[in-house]
N, C-alpha and C positions, 0 to 999 in steps of 0.2 A: 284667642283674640290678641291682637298687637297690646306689647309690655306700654304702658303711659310714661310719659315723663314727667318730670318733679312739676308739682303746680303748685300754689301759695297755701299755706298749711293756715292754722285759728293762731297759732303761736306766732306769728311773725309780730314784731314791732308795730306795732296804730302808728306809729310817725316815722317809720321807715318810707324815705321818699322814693316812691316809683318814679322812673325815668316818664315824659311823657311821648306820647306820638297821635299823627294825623293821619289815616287811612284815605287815602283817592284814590278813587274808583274801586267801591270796598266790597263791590258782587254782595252775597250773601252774608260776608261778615268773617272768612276763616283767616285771614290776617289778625284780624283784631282777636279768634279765638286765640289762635297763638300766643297773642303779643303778651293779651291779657293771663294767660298761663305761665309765664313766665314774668309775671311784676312786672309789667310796663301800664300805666295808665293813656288808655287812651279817649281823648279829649274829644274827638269830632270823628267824623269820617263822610265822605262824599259818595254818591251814587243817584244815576235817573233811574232803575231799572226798578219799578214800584212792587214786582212780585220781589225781588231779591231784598229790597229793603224792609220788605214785613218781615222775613225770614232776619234780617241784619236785627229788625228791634224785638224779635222776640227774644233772643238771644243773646243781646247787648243792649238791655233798657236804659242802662244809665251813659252812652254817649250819644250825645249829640249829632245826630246824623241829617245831612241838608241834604236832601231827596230832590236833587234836580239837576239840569245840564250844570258841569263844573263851569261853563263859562261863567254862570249866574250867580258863581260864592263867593262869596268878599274874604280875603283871607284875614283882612284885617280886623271883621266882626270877627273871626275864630281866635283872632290873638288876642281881642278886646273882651269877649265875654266867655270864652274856654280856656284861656290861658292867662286871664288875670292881666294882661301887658304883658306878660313875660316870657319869652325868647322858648322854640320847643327842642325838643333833644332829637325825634326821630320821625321822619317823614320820610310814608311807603308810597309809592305810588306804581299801580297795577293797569297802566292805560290796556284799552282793549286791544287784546294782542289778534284780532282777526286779520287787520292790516298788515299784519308782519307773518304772517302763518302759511305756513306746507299747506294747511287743506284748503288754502284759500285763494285768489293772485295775487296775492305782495303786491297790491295796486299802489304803489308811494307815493300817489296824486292823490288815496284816500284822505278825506278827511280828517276821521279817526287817527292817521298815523301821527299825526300833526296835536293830538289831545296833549302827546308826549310833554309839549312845552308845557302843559299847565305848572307843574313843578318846579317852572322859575319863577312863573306869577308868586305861586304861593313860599317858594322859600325866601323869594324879595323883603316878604312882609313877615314869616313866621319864622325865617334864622334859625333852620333846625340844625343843629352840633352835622349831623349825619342825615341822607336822602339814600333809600333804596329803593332802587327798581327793580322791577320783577319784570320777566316777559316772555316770548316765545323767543328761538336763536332766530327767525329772520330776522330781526330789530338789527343783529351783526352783520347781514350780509351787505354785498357791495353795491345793493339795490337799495338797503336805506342809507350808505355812506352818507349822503348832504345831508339827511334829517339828524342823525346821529352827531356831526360834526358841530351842528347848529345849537343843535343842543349843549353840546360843551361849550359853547362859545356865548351862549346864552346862563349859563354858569359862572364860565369864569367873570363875568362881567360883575358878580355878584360875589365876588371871592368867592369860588367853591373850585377845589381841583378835583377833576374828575376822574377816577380808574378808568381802565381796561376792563371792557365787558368779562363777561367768564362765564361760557357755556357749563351748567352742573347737569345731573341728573339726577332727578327726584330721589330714585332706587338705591344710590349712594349716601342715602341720610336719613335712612329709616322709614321709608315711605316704599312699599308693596306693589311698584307702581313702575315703570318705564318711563318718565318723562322730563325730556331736556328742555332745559329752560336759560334764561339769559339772566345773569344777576349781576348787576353794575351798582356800585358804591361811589357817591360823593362827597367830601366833607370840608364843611366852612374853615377847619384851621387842621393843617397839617396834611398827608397824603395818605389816602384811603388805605387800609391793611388789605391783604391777602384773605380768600373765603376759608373758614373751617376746614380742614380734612374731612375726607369723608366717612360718616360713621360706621357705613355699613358695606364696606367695597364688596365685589365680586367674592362668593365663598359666604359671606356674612350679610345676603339682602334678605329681608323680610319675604313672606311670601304670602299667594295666593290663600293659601292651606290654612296659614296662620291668622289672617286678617278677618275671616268670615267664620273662622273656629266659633262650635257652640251655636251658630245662628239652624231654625228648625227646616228640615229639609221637604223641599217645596217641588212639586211637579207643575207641569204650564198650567195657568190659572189659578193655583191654590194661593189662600193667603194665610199671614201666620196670625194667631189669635192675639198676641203680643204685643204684636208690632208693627205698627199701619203704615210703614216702608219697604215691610218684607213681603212684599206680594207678587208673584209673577203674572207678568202678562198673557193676554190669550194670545198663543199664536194659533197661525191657519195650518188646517191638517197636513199640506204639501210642505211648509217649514218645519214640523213636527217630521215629516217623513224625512227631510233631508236631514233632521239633527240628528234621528236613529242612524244612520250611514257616517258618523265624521267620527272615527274615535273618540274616546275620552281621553282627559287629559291631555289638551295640547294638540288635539286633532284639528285640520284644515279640509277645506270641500270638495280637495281633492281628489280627495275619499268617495264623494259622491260617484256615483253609477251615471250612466251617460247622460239619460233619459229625464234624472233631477237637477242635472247644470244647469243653470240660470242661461236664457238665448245671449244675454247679453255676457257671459263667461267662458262662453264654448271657443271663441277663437280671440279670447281674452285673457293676458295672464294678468295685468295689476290689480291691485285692492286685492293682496291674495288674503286679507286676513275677515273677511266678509265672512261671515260665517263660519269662522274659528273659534275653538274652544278657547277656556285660559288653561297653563297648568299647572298642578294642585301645587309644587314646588319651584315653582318661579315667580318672577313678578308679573302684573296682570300690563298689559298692553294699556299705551295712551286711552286715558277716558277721554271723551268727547262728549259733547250735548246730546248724544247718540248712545249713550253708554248703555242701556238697555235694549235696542235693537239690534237684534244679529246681523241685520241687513247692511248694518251700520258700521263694522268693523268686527274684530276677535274679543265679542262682549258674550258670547254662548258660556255657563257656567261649566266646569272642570267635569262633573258628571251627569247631571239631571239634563234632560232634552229641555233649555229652555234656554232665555238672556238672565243675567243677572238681574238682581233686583237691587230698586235702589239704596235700601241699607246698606247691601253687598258694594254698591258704588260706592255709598259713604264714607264705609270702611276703608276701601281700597284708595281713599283719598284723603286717610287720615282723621276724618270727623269721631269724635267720641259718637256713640250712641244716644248720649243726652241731647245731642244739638238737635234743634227742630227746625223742619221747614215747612215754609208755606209756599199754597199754588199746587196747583193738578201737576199729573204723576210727570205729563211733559215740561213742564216750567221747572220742576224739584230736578230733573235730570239737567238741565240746561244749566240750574245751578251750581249741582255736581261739578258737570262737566268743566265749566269756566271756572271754577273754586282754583285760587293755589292751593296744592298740599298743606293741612294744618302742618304734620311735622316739617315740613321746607322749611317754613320761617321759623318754628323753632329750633333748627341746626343752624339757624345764623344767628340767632340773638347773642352767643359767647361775643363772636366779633362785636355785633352792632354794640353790643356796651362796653366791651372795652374801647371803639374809639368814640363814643359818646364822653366815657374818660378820659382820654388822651385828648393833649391838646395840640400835640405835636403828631 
């Protein structure tokens, strides 16, 4: 299993002051596992998604979470009864990145792309030191320039000077995992720092092997007596036949013999990772809300004929084993999938608090 990083011990100082933070658009809660792992107290968080939000309070009882469209939240109740009147240090904000996304059309008339602005609403009123976004890299491209642009200019009007996006990738920061993401910093006095280096470059990324080590080994349908995430799905005997034909480790459906190509394959080469294995010594391919279907991308496990299972997802996206969710097995994947990396946000907090300190 993946090594943990340092979390708040019994010994730590009772009045040692945690920096505070506001989580919008907080999915199931893995920003806030983070934050909360590394001594940030966080006060509130935002979400409509009502399966994701049972998952968010079971596993974070003591914030405050408004369970509704963020148009509907006053950020000013949140500075009046969660922060006392008092000004906050660090505001994430994870608008839904479907609108910006490859598997999607960057429709920039979406709706949803436009949530983005919520985070001027709320830093007007809560004056967080520091604002991170998180997101997919379409949010950079020259399809969102006006939204993007607006957004800064929706900022500055509010003193905040805004960095230069910065494509990372999960896989560089101890996360077992492929995936690029857009991480933009803005802050109310001074000009936003430079992201961490990365902890785990090429040569030093975590891996498949490593992430689901120890977990009990499952054929299609079996479940584990342990552990009511670790169960595999039934698949149909014709996808059982195609998974015997793809190698292990790392094999694609290429493999497959004529006669098991999919009709819609045969004079098809994209999506070549549909029915791909992962392997045991690399990192696992973008999870998706699909992360358990084979059908669904290179979600097939390294040797067993089957899709991973959702602990295996959990893992692979950083979640401790302690974290619970709620919702049938498709709503837990969904959540999976839309989760940031726990460890992502915790390879940023060295930055976020040192310019939560800095005033310049």
């Amino acid at each position: 299993m993946l090594a943990r990083p340092r979390h708040a011990t019994a010994g730590m100082k009772k009045n040692k002051k945690w920096p505070t933070a506001v989580d919008l658009f907080s999915g199931c809660g893995a920003v806030t596992e983070a934050l909360k792992r590394r001594h940030f107290r966080v006060v509130a968080a935002v979400d409509n998604d009502p399966v994701a939000c049972k998952t968010y309070r079971k596993n974070h009882p003591s914030v405050h979470l408004y369970e509704k469209n963020i148009r509907g939240v006053s950020p000013a109740a949140i500075r009046r009864t969660q922060l006392n009147g008092k000004s906050l240090d660090l505001l994430v904000v994870c608008a839904p990145c479907q609108p910006f996304s490859s598997q999607g059309e960057k429709d920039s008339a979406d709706k949803r792309a436009r949530l983005i602005f919520s985070a001027a609403r709320f830093a007007a009123v809560l004056k967080p030191k520091v604002i991170l976004f998180e997101n997919v890299p379409g949010l950079a491209t020259p399809r969102f320039t006006k939204i993007l642009a607006a957004l800064r200019r929706e900022l500055r009007k509010i003193h905040y000077k805004v960095g230069d996006p910065k494509m990372v990738d999960a896989a560089d920061y101890g996360v077992p995992q492929r995936r690029q993401r857009c991480i933009l910093l803005a802050k109310r006095s001074g000009t936003p720092s430079l992201l961490p280096k990365p902890t785990t470059p090429d040569g030093k990324r975590e891996s498949v092997r490593r992430a689901i080590k120890g977990l009990p080994r499952l054929s299609a349908g079996q479940t584990s007596r342990t552990d009511t995430l670790h169960f595999s799905r039934r698949h149909h005997p014709v996808t059982l036949e195609r998974l015997s034909h793809i190698p292990q480790d790392g094999g694609s459906r290429l493999s497959l013999p004529r006669k098991l190509v999919l009709k819609c394959h045969k004079e098809y080469s994209g999506h070549p990772d549909v029915y791909g294995r992962m392997a045991w010594d690399d990192v696992a391919p973008t999870l998706t809300t699909g992360c358990t279907d084979v059908t669904k991308g290179r979600f097939a496990h390294p040797r067993a004929n089957r899709a991973i299972t959702l602990r295996e997802a959990a893992r692979l996206q950083t979640f401790r084993d302690h974290y619970q969710f709620e919702g049938n097995p498709g709503e837990i994947a969904r959540q999976i999938g839309n989760a940031v990396p726990v460890r992502l946000i915790d390879a940023m907090v060295p930055v976020l608090r040192s310019q939560i300190r800095r005033r310049g």
